[in-house]
C-alpha positions in Angstrom: 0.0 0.0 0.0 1.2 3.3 -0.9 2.2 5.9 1.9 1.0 9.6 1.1 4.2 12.3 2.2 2.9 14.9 4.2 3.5 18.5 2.9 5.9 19.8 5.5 8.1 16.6 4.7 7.4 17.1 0.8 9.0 20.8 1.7 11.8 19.7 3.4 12.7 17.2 0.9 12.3 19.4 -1.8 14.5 22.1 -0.2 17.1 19.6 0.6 16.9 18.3 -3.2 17.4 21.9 -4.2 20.4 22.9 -2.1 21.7 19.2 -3.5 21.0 20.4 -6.8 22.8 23.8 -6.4 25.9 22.3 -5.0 26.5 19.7 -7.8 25.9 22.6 -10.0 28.4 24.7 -8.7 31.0 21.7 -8.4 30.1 20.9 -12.1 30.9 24.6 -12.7 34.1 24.4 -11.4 34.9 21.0 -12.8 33.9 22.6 -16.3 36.7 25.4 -15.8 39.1 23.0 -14.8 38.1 20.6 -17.7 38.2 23.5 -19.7 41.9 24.6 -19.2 43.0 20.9 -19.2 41.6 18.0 -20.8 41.6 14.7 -20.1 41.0 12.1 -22.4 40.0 8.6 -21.0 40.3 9.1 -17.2 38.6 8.2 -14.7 34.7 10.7 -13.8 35.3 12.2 -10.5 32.4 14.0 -8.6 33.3 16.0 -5.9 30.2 15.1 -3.5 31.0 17.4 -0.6 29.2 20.3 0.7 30.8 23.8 -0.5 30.5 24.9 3.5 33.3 21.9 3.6 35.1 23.4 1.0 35.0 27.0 2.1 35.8 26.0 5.5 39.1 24.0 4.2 39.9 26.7 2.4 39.4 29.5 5.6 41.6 26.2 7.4 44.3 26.5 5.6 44.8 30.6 5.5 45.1 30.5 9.4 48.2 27.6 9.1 49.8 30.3 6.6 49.0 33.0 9.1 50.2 30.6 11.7 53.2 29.7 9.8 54.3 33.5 9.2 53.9 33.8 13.0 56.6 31.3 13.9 58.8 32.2 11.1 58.9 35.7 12.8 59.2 34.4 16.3 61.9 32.1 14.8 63.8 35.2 13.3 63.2 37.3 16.5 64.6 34.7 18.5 67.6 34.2 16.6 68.5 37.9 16.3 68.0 38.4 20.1 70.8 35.4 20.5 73.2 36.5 18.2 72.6 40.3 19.9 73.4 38.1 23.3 76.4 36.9 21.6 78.0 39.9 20.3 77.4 41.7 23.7 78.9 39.0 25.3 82.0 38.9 23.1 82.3 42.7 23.6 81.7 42.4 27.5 84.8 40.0 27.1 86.9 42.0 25.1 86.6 44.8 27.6 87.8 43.0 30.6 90.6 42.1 29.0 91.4 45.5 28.0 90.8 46.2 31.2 92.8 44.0 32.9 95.7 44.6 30.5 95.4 48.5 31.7 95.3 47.3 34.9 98.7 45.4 34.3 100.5 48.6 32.6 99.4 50.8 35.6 101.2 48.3 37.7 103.9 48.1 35.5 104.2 51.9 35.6 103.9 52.3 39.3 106.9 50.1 39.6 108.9 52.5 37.7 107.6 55.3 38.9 110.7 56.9 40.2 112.3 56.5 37.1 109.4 58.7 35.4 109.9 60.8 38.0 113.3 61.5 37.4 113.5 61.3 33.7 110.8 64.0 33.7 112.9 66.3 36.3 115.8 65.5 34.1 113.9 67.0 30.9 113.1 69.8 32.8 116.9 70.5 33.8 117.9 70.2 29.8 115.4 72.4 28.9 116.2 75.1 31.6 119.8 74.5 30.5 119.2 75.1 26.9 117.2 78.1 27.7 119.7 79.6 29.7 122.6 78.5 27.7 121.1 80.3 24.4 122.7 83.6 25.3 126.3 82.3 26.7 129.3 83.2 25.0 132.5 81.5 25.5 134.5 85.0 26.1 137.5 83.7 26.9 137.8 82.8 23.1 136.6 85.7 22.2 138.7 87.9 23.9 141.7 85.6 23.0 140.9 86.6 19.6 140.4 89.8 20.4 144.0 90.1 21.3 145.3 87.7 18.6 143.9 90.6 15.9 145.8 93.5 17.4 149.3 95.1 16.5 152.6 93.3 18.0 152.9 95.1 21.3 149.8 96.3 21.9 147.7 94.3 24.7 144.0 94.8 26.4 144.4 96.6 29.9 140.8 96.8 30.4 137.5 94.9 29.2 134.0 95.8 30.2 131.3 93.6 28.3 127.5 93.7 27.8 125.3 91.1 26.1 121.9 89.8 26.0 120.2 87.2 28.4 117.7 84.4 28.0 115.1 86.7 30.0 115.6 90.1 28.4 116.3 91.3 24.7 119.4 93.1 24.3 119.0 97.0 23.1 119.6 97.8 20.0 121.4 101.0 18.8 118.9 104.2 17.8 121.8 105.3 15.4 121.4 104.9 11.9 123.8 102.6 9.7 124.3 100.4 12.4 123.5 96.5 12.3 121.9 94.2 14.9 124.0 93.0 18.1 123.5 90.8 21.1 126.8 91.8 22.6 129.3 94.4 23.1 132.7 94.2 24.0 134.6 97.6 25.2 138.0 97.1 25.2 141.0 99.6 26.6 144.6 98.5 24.7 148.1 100.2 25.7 150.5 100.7 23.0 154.2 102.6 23.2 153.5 103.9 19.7 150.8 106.2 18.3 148.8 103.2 16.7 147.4 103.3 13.3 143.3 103.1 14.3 141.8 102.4 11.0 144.2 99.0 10.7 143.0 98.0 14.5 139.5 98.2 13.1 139.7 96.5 10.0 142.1 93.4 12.1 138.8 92.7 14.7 136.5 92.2 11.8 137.6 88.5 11.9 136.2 87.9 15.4 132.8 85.3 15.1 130.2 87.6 15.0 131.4 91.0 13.8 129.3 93.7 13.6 131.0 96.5 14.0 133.9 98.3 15.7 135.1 101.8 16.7 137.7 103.6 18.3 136.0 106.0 20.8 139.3 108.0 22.1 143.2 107.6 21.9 145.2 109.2 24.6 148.5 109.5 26.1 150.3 109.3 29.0 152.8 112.1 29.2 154.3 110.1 32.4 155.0 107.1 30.2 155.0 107.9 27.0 152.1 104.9 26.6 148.9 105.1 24.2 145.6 103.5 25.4 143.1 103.0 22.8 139.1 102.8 24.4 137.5 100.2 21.3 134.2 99.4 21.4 133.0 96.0 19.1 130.0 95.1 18.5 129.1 91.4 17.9 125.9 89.2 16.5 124.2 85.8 17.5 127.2 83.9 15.7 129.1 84.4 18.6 127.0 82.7 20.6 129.0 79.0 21.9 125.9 76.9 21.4 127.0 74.7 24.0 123.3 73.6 25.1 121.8 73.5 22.0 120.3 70.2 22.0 119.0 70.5 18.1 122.7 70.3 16.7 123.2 67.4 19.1 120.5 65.2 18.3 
């Protein structure tokens, strides 16, 4: 005997046939584009029977593991540039106590010779004092040894009076016209028994180191004695300076 369907089950049978329907339309639709940009000759029909929610949901599935995936290969890459940021300031904190220490070591070192620094730097001082006040001295025993050597057989020096610069103070010069630069000046009184020729006295100093000039300021006589004394006064540069402490020409 045949069973009569009731309407609301004729409904929900007919909806359900029509959602069926739909689906295998839309899966035939995309089986047509895929048949369409490749075609297969004698394989095997395959219907894809599942729902399209399954499908969308597999599809949804799958972005998150991507999202997923990107997360951990971030975390990965943050994690490996916070080690190797460990590691270099580890290596530097290393570096630095050995620096360190090695400073530590040369201070020692240098504490241990500390009187030696100590007098090497006192002893620097002294040779520079000494060069400094050395810069100005004249070896005038030379000098005035030449001096002598340059004048007339029988004439000799009864008097010297000398004036030259120092390291502190700049020598004057002369306010006269025609007359050169000087550090020194030697005034000299010479005794002679004959009326001595004072244009040939000049012209015999001019071979003294640093000659500058001469002049005869007076010649007198001594009716008592019958004895000339010449009053000369030379003039001399910085080429008569001795240049004992000058440690440039040394080194």
């Amino acid at each position: 005997m045949t069973k009569l369907l009731e309407p609301s089950k004729r409904r929900s049978a007919g909806s359900k046939e029509v959602r069926i329907a739909a689906d295998t339309a839309q899966r035939t639709k995309r089986q047509g584009r895929s048949a369409s940009s490749a075609l297969v000759i004698g394989g095997l029909p395959r219907v894809d029977l599942l729902p399209t929610e399954v499908l969308v949901d597999r599809r949804q599935r799958a972005g998150v593991r991507r999202a997923w995936l990107g997360v951990v290969v971030v975390a990965v890459a943050v994690g490996a540039a916070t080690v190797l940021a460990s590691a270099t300031a580890m290596q530097a904190d290393s570096q630095l106590a050995d620096v360190r220490q090695e400073t530590s070591t040369l201070l020692v070192q240098q504490q241990q010779y500390r009187d030696v620094r100590a007098t090497e730097t006192q002893s620097e001082l002294l040779r520079a004092a000494q060069t400094v006040g050395g810069s100005t001295e004249i070896d005038w025993q030379s000098t005035l040894q030449r001096v002598q050597n340059s004048l007339p057989a029988g004439v000799a020096i009864t008097g010297v009076q000398i004036d030259s610069a120092t390291p502190l103070e700049a020598y004057a010069q002369a306010t006269t016209p025609l007359q050169g630069q000087r550090v020194a000046t030697l005034t000299i009184d010479a005794s002679s028994p004959t009326l001595p020729s004072v244009p040939a006295w000049l012209d015999s100093v001019k071979g003294i180191p640093g000659f500058v000039d001469a002049n005869a300021n007076s010649v007198t006589l001594d009716s008592s004695t019958n004895v000339y004394t010449v009053d000369m006064t030379i003039h001399l540069d910085e080429d008569v300076y001795d240049g004992k402490y000058d440690t440039k020409d040394k080194s």
